[in-house]
C-alpha positions, 0 to 999 in steps of 0.5 A: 646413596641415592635410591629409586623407590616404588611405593605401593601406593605407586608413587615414584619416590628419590631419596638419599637413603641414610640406613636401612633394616628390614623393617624400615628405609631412612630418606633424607629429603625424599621427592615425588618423581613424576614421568609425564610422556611427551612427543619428544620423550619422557620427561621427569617432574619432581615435587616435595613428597610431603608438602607443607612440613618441614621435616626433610627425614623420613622412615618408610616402611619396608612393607610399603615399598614394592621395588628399590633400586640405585638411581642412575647419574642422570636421576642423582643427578636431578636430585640434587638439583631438585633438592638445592632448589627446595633448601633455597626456598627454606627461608620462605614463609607461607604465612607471610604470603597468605597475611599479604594475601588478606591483606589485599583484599582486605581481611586481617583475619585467616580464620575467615577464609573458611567461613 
């Protein structure tokens, strides 16, 4: 099932929800839901909730999450979308991006990036 949660860190959270207890929800491929407010509306923008891993399953615990409620058909079915982009992009290799990078402007070694 497809739920909406409200973190107490404020963040605006979709998730399929695998099981829940009251101490813990298991999110299959949670998103971070982002509502920017335009002339014409509100428009929704979503991100990874956390970046840069590849772990697609969570455990959130139950005394972080202010509200939880089922997602409408419009915001499942934005989920969806969202997540069919993200497994598309699984293949895709940060490492290789960021070598090309050195690459180009002539440094082999990352660890010099920082100093």
């Amino acid at each position: 099932m497809v739920l909406y949660l409200k973190l107490v860190t404020g963040e605006d959270i979709v998730a399929e929800v695998e099981d829940s207890d009251p101490d813990f929800y298991y999110v299959t491929v949670p998103i971070r839901v982002h509502t920017i407010n335009t002339e014409a509306g509100a428009v929704m923008r979503a991100s990874k909730w956390i970046p840069f891993i590849p772990d697609k399953t969570f455990q959130i615990d139950a005394r972080n999450v202010i509200v939880v409620a089922e997602a409408n058909q419009e915001v499942i079915e934005y989920y969806h979308s969202v997540v069919n982009k993200l497994e598309s992009l699984d293949g895709y290799e940060l490492d290789e991006e960021v070598d090309a990078y050195h690459k180009s402007i002539g440094n082999n070694n990352k660890s010099e990036v920082n100093g």
